[in-house]
Backbone as CSV, one residue per row, in Angstrom:
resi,resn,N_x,N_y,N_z,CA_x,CA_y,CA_z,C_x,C_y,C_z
1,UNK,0.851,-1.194,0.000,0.000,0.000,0.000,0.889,1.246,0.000
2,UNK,0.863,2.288,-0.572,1.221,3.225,-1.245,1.241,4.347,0.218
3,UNK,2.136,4.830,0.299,2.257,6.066,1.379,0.792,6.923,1.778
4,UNK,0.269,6.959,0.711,-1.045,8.226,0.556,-1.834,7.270,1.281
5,UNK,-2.011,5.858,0.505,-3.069,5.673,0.985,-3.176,4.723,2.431
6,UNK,-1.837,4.286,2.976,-1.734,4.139,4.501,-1.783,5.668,5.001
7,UNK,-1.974,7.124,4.555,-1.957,7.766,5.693,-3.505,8.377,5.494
8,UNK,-3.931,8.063,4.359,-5.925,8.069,4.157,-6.262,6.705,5.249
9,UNK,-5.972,5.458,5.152,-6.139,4.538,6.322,-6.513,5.094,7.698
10,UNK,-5.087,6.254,7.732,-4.946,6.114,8.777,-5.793,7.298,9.672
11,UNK,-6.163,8.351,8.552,-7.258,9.377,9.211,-9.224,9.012,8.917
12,UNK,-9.027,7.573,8.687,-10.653,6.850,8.661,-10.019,6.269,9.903
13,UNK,-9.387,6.138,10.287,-9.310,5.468,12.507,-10.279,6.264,12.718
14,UNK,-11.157,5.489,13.958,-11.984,6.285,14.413,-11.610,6.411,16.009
15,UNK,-10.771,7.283,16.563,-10.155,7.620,18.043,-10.608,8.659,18.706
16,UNK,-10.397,8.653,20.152,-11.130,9.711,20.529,-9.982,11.262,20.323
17,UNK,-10.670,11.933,20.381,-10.637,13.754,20.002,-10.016,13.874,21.196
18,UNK,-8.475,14.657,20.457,-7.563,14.706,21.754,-6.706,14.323,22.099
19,UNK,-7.199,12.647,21.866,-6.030,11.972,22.842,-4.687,11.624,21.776
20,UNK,-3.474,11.232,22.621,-2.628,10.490,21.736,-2.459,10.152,20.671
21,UNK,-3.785,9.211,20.349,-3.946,8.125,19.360,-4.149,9.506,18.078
22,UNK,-4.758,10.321,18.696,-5.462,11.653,17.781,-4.334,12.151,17.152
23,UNK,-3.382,12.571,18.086,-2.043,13.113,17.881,-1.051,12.509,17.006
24,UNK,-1.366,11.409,16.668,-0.321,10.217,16.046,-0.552,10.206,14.813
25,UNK,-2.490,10.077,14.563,-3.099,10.606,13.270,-2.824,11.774,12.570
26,UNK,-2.402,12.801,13.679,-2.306,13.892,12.988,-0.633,13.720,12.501
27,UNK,-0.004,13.598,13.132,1.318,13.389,12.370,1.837,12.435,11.430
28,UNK,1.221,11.155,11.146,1.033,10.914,9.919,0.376,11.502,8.707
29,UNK,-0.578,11.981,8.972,-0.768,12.694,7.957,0.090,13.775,7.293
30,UNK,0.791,14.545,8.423,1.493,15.430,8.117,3.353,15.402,7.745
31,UNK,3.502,13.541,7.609,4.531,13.450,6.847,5.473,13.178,8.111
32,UNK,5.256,13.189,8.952,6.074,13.038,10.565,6.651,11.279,10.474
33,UNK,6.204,10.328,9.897,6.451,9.090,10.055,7.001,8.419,8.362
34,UNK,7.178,9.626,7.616,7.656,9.137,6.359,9.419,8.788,6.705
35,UNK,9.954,9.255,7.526,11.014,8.416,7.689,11.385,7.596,9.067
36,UNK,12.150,7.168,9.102,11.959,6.730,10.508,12.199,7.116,12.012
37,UNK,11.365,7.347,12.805,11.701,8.034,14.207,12.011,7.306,15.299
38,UNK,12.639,7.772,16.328,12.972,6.892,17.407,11.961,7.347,18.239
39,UNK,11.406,5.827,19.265,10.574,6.390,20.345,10.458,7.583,20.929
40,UNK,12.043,8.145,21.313,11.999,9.475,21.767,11.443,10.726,21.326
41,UNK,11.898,10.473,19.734,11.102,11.855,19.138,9.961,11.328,18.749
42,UNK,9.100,10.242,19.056,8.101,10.526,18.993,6.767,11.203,19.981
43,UNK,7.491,10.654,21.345,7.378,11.327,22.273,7.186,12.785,22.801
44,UNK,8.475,13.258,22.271,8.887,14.437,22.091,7.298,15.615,21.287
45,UNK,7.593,15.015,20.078,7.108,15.730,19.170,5.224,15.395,19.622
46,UNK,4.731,13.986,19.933,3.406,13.974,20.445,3.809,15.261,21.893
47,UNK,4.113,15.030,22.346,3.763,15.785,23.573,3.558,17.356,23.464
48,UNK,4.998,17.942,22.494,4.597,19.474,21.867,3.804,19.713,21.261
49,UNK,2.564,18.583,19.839,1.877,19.307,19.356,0.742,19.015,20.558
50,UNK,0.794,18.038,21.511,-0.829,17.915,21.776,-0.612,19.020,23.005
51,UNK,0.292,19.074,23.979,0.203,20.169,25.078,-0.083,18.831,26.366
52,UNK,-0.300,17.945,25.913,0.191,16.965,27.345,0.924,15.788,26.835
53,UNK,1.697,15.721,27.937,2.947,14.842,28.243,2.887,13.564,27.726
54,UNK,3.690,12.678,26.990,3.655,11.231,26.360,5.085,10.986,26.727
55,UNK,4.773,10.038,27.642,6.581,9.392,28.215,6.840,8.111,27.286
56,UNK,8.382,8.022,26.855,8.666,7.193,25.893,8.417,6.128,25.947
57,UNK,8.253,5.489,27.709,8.008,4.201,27.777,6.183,4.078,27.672
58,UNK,5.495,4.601,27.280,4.230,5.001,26.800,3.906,4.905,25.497
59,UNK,5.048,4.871,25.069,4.879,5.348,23.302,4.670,4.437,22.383
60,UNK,4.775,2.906,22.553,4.342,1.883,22.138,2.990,1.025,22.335
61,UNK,2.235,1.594,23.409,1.222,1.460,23.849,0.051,2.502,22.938
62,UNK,0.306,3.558,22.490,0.049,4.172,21.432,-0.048,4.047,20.284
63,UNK,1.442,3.311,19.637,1.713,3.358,18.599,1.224,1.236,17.923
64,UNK,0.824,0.839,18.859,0.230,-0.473,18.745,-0.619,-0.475,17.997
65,UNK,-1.983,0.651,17.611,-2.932,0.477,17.089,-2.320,1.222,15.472
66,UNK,-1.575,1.439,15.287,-1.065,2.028,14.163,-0.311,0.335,13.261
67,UNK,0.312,-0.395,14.089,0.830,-1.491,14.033,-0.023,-2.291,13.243
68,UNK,-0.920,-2.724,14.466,-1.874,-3.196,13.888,-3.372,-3.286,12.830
69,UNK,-2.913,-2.308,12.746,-3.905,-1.511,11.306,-2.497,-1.573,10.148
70,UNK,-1.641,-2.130,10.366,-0.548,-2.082,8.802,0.071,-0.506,8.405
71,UNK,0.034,0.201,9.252,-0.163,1.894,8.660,1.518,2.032,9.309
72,UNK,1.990,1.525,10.631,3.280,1.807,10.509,3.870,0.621,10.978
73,UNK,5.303,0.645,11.204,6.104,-0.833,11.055,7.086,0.033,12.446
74,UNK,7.555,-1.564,12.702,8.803,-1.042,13.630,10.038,-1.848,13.390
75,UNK,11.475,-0.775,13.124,12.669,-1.302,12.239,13.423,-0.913,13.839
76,UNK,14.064,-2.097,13.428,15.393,-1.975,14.661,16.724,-2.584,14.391
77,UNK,17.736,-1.082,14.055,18.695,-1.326,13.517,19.779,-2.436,14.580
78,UNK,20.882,-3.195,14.195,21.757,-3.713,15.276,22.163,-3.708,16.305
79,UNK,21.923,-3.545,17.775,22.583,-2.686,18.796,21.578,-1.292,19.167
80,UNK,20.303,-1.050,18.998,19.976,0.144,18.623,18.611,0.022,19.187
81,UNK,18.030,1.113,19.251,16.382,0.822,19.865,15.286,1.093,18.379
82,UNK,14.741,0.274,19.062,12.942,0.881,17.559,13.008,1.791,17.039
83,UNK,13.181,2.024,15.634,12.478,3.476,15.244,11.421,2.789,14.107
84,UNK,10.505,3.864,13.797,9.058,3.523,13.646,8.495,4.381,12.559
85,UNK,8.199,4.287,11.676,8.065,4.296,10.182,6.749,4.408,9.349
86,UNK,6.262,4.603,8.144,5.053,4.309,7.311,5.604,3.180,7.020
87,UNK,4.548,1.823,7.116,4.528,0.636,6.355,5.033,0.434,4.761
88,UNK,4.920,1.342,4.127,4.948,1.600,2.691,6.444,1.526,2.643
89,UNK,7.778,2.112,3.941,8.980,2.075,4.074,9.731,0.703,4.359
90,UNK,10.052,0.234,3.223,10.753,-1.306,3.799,11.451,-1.318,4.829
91,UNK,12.109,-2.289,5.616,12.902,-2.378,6.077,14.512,-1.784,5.820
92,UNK,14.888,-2.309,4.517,15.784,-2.079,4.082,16.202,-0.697,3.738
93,UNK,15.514,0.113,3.165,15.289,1.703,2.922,15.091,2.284,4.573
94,UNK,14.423,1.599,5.637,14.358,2.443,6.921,15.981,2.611,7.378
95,UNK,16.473,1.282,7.221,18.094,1.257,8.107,18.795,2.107,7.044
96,UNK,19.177,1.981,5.671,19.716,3.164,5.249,19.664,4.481,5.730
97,UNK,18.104,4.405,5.806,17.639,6.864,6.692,17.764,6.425,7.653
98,UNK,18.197,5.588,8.728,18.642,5.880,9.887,19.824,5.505,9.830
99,UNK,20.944,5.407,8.948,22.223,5.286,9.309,22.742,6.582,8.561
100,UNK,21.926,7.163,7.549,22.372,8.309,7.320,22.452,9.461,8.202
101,UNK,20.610,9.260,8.905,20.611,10.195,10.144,21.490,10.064,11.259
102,UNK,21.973,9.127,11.550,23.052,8.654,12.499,24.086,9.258,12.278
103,UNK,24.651,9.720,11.065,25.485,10.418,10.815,25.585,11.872,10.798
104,UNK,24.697,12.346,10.263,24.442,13.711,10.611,23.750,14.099,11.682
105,UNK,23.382,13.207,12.689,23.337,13.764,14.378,24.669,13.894,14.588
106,UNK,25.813,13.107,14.201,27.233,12.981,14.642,27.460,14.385,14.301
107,UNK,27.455,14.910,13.118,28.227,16.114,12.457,27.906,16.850,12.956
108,UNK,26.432,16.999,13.531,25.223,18.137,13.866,26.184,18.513,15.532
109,UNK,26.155,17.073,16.283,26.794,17.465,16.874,28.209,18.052,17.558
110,UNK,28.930,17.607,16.350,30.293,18.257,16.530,30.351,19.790,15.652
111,UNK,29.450,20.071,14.880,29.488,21.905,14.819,28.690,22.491,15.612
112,UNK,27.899,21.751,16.581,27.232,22.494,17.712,27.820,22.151,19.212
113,UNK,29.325,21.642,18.978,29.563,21.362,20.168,29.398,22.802,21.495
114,UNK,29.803,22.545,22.337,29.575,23.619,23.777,30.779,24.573,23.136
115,UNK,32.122,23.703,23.227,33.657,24.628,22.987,33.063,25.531,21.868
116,UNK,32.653,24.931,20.528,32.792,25.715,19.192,31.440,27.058,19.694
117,UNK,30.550,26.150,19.642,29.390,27.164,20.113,29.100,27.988,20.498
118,UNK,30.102,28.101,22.293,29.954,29.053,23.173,31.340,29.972,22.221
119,UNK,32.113,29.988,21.631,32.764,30.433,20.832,32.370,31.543,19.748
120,UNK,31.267,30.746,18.809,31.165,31.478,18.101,29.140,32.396,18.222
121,UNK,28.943,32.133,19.369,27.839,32.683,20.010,27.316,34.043,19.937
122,UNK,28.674,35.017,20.267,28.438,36.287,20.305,28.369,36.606,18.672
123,UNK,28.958,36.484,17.817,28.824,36.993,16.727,27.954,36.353,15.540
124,UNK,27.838,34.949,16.128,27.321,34.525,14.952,25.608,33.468,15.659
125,UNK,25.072,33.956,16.625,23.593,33.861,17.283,22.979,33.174,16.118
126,UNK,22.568,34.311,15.421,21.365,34.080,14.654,22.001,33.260,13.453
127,UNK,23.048,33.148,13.195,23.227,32.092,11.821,23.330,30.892,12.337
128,UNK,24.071,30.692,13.856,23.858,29.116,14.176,22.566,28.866,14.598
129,UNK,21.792,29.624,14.799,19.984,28.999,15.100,19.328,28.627,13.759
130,UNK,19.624,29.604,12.880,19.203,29.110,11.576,19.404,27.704,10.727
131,UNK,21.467,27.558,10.991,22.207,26.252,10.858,21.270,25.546,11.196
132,UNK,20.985,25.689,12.674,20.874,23.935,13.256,19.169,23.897,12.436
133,UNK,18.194,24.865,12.642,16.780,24.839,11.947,17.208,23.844,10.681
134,UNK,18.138,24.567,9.542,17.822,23.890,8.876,18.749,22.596,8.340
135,UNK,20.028,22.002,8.823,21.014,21.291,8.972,19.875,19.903,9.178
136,UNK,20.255,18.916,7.898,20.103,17.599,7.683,18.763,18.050,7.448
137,UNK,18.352,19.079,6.735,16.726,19.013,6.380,16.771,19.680,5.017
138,UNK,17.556,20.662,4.795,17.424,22.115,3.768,18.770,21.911,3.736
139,UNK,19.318,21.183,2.046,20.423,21.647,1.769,21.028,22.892,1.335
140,UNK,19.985,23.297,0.345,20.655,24.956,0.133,20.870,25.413,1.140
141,UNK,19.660,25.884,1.973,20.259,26.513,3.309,21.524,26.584,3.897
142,UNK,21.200,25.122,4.076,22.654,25.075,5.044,23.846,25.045,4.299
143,UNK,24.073,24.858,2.808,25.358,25.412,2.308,25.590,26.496,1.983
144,UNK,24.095,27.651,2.203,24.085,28.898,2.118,24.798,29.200,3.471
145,UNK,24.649,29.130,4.085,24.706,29.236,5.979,26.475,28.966,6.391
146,UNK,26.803,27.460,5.992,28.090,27.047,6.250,29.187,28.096,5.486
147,UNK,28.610,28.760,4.240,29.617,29.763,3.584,29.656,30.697,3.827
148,UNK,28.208,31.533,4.583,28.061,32.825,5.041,28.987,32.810,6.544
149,UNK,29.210,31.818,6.934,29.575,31.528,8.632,31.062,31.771,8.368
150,UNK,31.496,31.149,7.362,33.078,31.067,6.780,33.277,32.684,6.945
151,UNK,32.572,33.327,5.583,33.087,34.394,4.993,33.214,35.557,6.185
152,UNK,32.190,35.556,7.084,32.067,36.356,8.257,32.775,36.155,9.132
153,UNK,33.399,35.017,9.363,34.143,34.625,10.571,35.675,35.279,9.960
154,UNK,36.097,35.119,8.563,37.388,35.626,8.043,37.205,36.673,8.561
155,UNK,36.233,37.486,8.353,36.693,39.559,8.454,36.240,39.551,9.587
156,UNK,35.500,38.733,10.438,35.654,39.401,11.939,37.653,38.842,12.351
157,UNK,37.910,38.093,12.521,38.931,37.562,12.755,40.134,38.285,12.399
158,UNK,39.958,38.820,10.968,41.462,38.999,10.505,41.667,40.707,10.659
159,UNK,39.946,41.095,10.656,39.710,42.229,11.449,40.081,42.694,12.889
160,UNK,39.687,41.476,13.765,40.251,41.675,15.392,41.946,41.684,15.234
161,UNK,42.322,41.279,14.445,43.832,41.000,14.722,44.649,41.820,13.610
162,UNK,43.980,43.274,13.368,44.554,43.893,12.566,44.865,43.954,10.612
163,UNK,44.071,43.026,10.289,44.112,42.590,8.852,43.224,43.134,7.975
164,UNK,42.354,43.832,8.233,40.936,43.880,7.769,41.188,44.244,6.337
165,UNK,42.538,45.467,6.375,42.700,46.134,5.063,43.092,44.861,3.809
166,UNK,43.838,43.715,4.331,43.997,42.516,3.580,42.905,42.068,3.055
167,UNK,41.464,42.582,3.397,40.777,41.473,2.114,39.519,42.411,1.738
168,UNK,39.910,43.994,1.558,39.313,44.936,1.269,39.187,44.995,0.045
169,UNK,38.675,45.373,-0.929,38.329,44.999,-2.468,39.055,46.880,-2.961
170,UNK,40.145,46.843,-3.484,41.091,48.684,-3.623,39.723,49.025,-4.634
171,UNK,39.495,48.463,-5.750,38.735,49.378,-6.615,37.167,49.567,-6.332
172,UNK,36.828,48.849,-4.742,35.403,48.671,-4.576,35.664,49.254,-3.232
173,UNK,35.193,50.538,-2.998,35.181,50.773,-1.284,34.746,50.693,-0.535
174,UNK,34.532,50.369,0.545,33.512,49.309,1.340,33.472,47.904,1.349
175,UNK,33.848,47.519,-0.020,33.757,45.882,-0.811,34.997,45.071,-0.265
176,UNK,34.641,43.976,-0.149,35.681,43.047,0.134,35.992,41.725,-0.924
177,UNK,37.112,41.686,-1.054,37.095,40.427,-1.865,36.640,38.913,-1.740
178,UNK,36.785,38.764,-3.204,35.563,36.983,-3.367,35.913,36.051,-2.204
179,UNK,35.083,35.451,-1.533,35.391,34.138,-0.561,36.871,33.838,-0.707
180,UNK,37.197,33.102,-1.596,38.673,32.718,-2.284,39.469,33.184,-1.678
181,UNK,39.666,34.677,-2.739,40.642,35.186,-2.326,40.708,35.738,-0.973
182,UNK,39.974,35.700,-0.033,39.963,35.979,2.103,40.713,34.363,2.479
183,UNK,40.526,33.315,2.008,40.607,31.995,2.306,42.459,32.387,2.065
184,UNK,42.545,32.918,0.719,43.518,32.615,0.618,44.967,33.394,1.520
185,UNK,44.274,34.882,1.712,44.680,35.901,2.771,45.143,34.500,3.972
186,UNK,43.880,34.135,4.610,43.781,33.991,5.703,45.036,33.028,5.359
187,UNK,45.446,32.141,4.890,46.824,30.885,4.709,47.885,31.271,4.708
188,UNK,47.863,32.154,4.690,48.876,33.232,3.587,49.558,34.029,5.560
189,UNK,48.771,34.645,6.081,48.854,35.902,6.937,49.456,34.662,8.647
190,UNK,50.029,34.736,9.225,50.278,34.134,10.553,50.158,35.438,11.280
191,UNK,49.613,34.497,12.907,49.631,35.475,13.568,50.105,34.650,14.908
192,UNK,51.114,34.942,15.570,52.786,34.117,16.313,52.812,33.215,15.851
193,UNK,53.089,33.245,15.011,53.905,32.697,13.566,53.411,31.487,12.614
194,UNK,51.863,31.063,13.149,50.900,30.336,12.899,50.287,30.801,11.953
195,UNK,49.757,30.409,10.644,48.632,31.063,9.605,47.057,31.353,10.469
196,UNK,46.582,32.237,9.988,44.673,32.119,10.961,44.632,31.040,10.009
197,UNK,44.513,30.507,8.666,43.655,29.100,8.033,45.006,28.228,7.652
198,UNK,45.289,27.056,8.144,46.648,26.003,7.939,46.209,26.047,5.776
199,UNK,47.126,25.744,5.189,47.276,25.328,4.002,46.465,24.344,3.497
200,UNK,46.233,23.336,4.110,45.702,22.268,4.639,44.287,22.435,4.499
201,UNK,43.966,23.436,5.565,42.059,23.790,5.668,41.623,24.499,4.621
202,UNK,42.432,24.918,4.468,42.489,26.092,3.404,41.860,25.715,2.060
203,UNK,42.509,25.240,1.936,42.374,24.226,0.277,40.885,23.386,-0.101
204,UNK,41.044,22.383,1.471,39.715,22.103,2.087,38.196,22.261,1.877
205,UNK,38.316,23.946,1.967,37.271,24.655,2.241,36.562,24.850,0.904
206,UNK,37.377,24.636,-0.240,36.997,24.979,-1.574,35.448,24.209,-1.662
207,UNK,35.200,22.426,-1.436,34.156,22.556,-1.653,33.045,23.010,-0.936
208,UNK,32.936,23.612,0.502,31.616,24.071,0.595,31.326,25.574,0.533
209,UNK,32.581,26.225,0.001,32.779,27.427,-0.898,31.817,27.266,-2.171
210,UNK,32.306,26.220,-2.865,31.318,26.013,-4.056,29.861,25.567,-3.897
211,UNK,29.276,24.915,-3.192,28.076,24.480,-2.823,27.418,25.876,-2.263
212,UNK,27.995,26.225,-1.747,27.593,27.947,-1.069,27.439,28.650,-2.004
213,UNK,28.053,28.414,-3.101,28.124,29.673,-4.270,26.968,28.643,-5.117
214,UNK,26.457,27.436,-5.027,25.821,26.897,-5.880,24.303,27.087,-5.876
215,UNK,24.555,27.397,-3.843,22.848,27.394,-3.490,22.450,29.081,-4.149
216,UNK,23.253,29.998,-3.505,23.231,31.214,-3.835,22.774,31.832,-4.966
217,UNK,24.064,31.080,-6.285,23.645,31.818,-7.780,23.011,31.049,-8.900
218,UNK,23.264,29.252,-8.474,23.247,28.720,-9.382,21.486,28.276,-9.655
219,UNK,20.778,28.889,-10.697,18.912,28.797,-10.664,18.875,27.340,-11.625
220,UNK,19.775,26.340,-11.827,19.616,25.442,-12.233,20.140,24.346,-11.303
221,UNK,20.584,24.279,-9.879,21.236,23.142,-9.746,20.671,23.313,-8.215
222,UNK,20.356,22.419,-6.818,20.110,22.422,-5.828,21.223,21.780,-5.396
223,UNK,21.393,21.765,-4.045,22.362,21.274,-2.973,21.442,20.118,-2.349
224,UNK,21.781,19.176,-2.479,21.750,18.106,-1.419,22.755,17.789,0.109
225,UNK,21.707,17.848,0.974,22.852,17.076,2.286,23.532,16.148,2.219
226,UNK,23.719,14.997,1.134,24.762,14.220,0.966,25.419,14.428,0.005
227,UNK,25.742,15.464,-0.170,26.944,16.212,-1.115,27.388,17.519,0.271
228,UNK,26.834,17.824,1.393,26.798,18.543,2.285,28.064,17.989,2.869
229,UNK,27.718,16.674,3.672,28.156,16.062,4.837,29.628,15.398,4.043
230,UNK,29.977,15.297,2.923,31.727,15.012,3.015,32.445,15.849,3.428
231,UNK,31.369,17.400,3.365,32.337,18.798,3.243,32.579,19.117,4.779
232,UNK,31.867,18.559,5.968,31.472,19.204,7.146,32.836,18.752,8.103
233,UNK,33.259,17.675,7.853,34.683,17.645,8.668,35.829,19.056,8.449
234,UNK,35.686,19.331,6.915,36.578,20.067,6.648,36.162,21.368,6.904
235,UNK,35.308,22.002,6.987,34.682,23.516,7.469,34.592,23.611,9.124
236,UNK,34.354,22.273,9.761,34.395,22.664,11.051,35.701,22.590,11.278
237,UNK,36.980,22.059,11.124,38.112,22.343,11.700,38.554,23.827,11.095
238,UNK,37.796,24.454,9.911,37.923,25.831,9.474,37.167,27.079,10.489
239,UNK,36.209,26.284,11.013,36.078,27.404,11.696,36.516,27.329,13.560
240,UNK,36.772,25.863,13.781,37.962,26.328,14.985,39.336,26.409,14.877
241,UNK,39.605,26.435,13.506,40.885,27.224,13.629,40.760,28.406,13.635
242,UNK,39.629,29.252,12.753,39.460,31.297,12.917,38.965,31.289,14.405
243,UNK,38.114,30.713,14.720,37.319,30.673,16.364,38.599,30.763,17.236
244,UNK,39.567,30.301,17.156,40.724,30.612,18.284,41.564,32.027,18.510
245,UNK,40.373,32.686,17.482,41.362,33.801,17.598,40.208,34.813,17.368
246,UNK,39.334,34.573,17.701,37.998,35.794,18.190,38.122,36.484,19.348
């Protein structure tokens, strides 16, 4: 049975108004179970839209009558707890989106660590709230986001430490030069006797420079998160190497 019509199934349930079971309906319908969730966020997410509390060890007691109507399945990767799905999602396709998601919780959480975070907090608030909004959901975004974070972090940085005139654009006043050429400043410039970007990161950075420039100008091509996530090792050691010197 076809996605649409396990989640038409699933709003002819006849449950009471309100409760849980109501809440569960409503998020299938609304695409909440097209990939696979762990008890927790389902929990989570029943409890914020309905306004009362659903504890995780609760959440199968709920999600039983969904079971048993064929409308959702429960996949459990190796070593790992339930996550819980539209029926229409094989098995095989669930453990793939949860080993992908497994991975980009990893990444998610090492550019939102506490060190980097509380780091880059004061200046850059509102672009890491945006990041995390849209990180492993909205690829443009977030390769819009990961390049705007770059380019800003160069001229605050090379700015605090006296450089600013280095990546000033002479025939544009006010203007600063292309991504690139700041990347390349920054490799180029030491400060006690260290470069602000190693040679190394530097180089690195080219592809989510380009994905940034892809979401931005390019009206024929989109960004995907798995063209995202090869780039994310190499931008986060780019931005705690400028972050050490904010």
């Amino acid at each position: 049975m076809s996605g649409k019509a396990l989640k038409n199934k699933a709003q002819a349930l006849v449950v009471g108004a309100g409760s849980h079971h109501d809440t569960l309906k409503k998020l299938i319908a609304e695409g909440f179970f097209d990939k696979p969730v762990s008890t927790k966020e389902v929990a989570k997410r029943v409890s914020e839209k309905s306004g009362s509390r659903l504890k995780s060890n609760h959440v199968q007691t709920y999600i039983k009558k969904f079971l048993s109507e064929g409308i959702l399945h429960g996949v459990k990767p190796a070593g790992k707890r339930t996550y819980w799905v539209l029926a229409s999602v094989s098995e095989a396709e669930a453990l793939a989106l949860i080993g992908k998601n497994r991975k980009l919780q990893e990444l998610q959480a090492e550019l939102f660590s506490k060190e980097l975070f509380k780091k880059l907090k004061k200046d850059f608030g509102r672009e890491m709230d945006e990041l995390l909004d849209n990180f492993g959901k909205h690829g443009n975004s977030t390769a819009f986001l990961l390049r705007k974070i770059l380019e800003k972090l160069l001229i605050i940085v090379l700015a605090k430490n006296g450089r600013e005139h280095l990546l000033e654009e002479p025939h544009r006043p006010g203007g600063y030069k292309g991504l690139q050429e700041m990347i390349g400043v920054a490799a180029r410039e030491k400060h006690g006797g260290i470069p602000f970007l190693t040679q190394k990161t530097a180089e690195a950075t080219k592809g989510i420079k380009f994905l940034g420039d892809t979401a931005a100008h390019n009206p024929k091509a989109n960004v995907a998160m798995n063209t995202i996530v090869p780039q994310m090792p190499f931008i986060i050691t780019a931005y705690e190497e400028l972050a050490t010197l904010l």
